[in-house]
C-alpha positions in Angstrom: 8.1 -55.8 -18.4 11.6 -54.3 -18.5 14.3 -56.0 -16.4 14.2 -52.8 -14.0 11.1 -54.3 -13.2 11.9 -57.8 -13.0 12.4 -58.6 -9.7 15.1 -60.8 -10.3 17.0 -57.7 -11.1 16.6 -55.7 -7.6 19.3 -55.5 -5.5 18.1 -54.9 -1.1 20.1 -52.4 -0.2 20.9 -52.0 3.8 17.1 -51.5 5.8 16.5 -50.3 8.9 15.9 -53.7 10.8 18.2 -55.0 13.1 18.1 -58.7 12.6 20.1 -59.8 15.6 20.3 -59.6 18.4 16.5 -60.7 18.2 14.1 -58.4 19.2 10.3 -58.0 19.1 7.3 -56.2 20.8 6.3 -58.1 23.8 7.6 -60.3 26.3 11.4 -60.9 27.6 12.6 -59.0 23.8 9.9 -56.3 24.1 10.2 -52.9 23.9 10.8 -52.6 28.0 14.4 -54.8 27.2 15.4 -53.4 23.6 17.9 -51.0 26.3 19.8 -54.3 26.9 20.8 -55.1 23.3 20.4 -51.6 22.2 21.5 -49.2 24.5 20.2 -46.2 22.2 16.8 -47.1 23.2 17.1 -46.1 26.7 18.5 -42.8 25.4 16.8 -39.5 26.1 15.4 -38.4 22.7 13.2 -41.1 21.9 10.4 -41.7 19.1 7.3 -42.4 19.4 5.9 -39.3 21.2 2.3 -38.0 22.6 1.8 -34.6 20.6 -1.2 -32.2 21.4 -4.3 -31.5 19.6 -3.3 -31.8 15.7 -5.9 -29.0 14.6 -4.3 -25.4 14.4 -5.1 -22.7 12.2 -1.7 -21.7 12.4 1.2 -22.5 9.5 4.6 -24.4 9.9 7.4 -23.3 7.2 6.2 -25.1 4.8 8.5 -28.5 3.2 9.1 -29.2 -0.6 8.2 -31.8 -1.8 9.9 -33.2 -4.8 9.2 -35.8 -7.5 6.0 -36.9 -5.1 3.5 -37.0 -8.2 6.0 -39.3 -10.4 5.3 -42.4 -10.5 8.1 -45.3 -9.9 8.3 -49.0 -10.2 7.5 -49.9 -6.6 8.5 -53.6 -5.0 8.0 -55.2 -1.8 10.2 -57.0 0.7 9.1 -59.0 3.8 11.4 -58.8 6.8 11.4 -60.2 10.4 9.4 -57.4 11.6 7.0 -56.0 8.8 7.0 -55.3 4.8 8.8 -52.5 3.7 7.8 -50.9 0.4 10.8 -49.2 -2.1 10.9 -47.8 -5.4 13.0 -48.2 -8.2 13.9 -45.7 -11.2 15.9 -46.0 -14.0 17.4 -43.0 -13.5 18.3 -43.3 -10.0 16.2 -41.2 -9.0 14.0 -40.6 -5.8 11.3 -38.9 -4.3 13.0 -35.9 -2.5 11.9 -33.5 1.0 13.2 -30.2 1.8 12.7 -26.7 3.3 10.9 -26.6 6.5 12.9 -25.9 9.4 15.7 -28.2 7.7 19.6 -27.4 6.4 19.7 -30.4 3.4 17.4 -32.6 1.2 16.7 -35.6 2.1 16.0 -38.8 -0.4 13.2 -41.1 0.1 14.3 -44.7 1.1 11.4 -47.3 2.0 7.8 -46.9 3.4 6.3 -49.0 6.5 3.3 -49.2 7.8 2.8 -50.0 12.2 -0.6 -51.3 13.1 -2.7 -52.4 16.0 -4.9 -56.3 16.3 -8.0 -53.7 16.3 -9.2 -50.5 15.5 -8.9 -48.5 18.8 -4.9 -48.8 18.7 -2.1 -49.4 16.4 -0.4 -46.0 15.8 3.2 -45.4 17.1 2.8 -41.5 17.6 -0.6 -40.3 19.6 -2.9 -37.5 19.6 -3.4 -35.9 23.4 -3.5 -39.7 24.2 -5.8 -41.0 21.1 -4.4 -44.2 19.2 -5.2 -44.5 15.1 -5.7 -47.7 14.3 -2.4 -47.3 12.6 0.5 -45.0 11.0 2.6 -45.0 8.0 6.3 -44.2 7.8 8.0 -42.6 4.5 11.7 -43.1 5.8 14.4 -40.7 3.8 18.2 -40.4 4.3 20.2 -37.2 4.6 21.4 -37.1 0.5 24.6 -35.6 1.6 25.8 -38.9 2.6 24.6 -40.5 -0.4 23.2 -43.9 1.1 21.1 -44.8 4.0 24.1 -47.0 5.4 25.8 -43.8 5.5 23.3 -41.4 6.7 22.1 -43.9 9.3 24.5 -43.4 12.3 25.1 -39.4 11.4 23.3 -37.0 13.6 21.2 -35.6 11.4 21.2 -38.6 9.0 17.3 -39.7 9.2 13.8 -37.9 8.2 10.6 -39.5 8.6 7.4 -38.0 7.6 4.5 -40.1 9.2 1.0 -40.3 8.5 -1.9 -41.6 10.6 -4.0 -43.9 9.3 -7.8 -43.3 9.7 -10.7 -45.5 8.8 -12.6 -44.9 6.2 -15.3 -46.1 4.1 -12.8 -46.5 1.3 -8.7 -46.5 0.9 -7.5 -44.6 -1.7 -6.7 -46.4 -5.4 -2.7 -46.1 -4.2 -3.1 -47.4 -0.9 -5.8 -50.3 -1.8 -2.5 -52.0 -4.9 -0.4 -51.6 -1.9 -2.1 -53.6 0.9 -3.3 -55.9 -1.9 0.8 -56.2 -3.1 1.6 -56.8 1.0 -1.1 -59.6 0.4 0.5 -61.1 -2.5 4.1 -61.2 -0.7 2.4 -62.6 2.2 1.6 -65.4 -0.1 3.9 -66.1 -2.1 7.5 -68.6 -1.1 9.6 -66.3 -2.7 12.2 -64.2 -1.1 12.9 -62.1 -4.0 11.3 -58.6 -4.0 7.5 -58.5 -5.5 7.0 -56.3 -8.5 3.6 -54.2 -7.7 3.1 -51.4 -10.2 3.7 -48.2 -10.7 3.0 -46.0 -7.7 3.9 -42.3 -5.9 4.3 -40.9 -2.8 0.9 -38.9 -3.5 -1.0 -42.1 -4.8 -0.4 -43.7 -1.4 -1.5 -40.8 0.6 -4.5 -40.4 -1.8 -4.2 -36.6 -1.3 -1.9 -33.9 -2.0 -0.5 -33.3 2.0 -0.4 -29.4 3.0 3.1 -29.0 3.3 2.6 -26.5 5.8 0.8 -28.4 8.4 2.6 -31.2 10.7 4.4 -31.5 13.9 7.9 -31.3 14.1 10.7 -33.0 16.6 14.0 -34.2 16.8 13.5 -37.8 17.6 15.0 -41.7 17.1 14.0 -44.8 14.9 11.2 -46.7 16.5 12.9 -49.8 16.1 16.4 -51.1 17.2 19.2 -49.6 17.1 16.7 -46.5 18.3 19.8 -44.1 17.1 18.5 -40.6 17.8 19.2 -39.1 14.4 15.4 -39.0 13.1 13.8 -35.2 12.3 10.1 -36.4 12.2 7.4 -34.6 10.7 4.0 -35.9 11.6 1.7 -34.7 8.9 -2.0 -33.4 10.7 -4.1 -34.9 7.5 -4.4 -38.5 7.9 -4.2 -41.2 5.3 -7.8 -42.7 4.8 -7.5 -47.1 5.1 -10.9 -49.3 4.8 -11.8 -51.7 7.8 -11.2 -54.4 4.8 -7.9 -52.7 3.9 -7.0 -53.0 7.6 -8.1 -56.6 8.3 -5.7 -57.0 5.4 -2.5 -56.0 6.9 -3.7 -57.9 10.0 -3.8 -61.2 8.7 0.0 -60.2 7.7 2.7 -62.7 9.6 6.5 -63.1 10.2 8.5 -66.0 9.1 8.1 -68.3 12.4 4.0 -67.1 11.7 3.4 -64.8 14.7 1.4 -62.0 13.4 2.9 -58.4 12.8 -0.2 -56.5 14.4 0.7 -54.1 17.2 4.1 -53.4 15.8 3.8 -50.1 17.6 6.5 -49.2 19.8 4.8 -47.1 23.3 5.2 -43.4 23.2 8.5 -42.4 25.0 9.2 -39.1 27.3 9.4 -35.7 25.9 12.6 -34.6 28.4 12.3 -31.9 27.4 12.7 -31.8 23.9 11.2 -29.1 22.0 7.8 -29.8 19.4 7.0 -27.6 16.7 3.5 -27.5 15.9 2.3 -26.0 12.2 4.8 -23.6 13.3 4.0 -23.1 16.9 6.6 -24.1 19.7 5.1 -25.9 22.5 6.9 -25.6 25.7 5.2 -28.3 27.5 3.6 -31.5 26.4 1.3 -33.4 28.5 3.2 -37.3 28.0 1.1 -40.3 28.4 2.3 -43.6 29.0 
């Protein structure tokens, strides 16, 4: 193992969690109080949403995907909140998103999963009401301001492509070494990043996504600081997880012990916002919650 893979080697750069002033998802630093601390999250374009019926035979413009099929040196962090997932090249390079109804390319930054204590909930965004049992978030960064610390207060600074995740008999190969690696951080006393393999965006998934096919929306970061700078694209396909896989991630805990289950944040209102679905605006969205 090189020292690019040695995780003695890797250096955090800046994440999206907000580690003070403390906040969680329930009681007096819930998601009803983040406003207080963070006054973005009482804003008016918030994330997660309700969307419509994901099945359309109609066609989005399609993204491009780039550098999705490579593999890269993939390491894990834990934080306050969850485990975030990042890879590491050599080369300084990244898997990159563009096209669609976008202006610039964006760079992948860090994946993260939200999930509910059982299978009937667990996924931030939801289908005409319907809860996965959970959702994964590839976060990216506007390249044009060359870092996420840059890109994270700009306006159009953020891009998140989101998956659902639905269970399955089996998870994919990807996604089975990365709950296993989540395990293995969960674990271990270390605080240094975890070394897992070699992975890619499309060995996570397990299948090659139709570029052409997800809902769009300007939204925010479901988390604190909530900064309303997030173009999401909510892929229709879901990402297939085990009942084992997903038992997994629930026996996953913060620092103080409290579980991470149910790190979904409640869907927020549409106020009008536009939704693109595979290329179809929708002028009205029924909202739940």
């Amino acid at each position: 193992m090189n020292a690019l893979r040695d995780a003695k080697a890797y250096t955090p750069e800046p994440t999206e969690e907000i580690h003070s002033p403390k906040w969680s998802y329930s009681g007096i630093t819930g998601p009803k109080y983040w406003p207080l601390a963070y006054p973005a999250c009482g804003g008016k374009s918030q994330s997660p949403i309700n969307l419509p019926s994901l099945q359309s035979s109609s066609s989005a413009v399609p993204l491009i995907p780039v550098f999705h099929e490579r593999l890269f040196p993939t390491y894990l962090e834990k934080g306050d909140h969850n485990v975030d997932m990042k890879f590491r090249d050599e080369n300084n390079i990244q898997p990159l998103v563009y096209g669609g109804y976008l202006k610039d390319i964006f760079e992948f930054h860090g994946l993260h999963f939200h999930w509910g204590s059982q299978n009937f909930k667990g996924s931030e965004h939801r289908v005409n009401g319907f809860e996965y049992p959970g959702e994964a978030h590839f976060v990216h960064f506007n390249r044009k301001y060359g870092s996420i610390a840059e890109a994270a207060d700009k306006p159009d600074g953020l891009l998140v492509l989101g998956f659902f995740l639905k269970l399955s008999a089996v998870s994919g190969p990807g996604m089975q070494l990365l709950i296993r690696g989540m395990m293995d951080v969960q674990e271990t006393e270390s605080d240094e990043p975890l070394y897992i393999g070699d992975l890619s965006m499309q060995s996570i998934v397990g299948f090659k996504p139709n570029p052409a096919k997800y809902a769009f929306y300007r939204g925010s970061l479901t988390t604190p600081p909530c900064t309303e700078n997030v173009f999401w694209h909510v892929l229709t396909e879901p990402i297939k997880v085990s009942e084992s896989d997903l038992q997994t991630l629930r026996l996953l805990t913060d620092p103080e012990g409290k579980s991470f289950s149910d790190n979904n944040r409640p869907v927020q209102p549409l106020n009008g916002r536009q939704v693109i679905l595979n290329g179809v605006l929708l002028e009205k969205v029924k909202m739940h919650g």
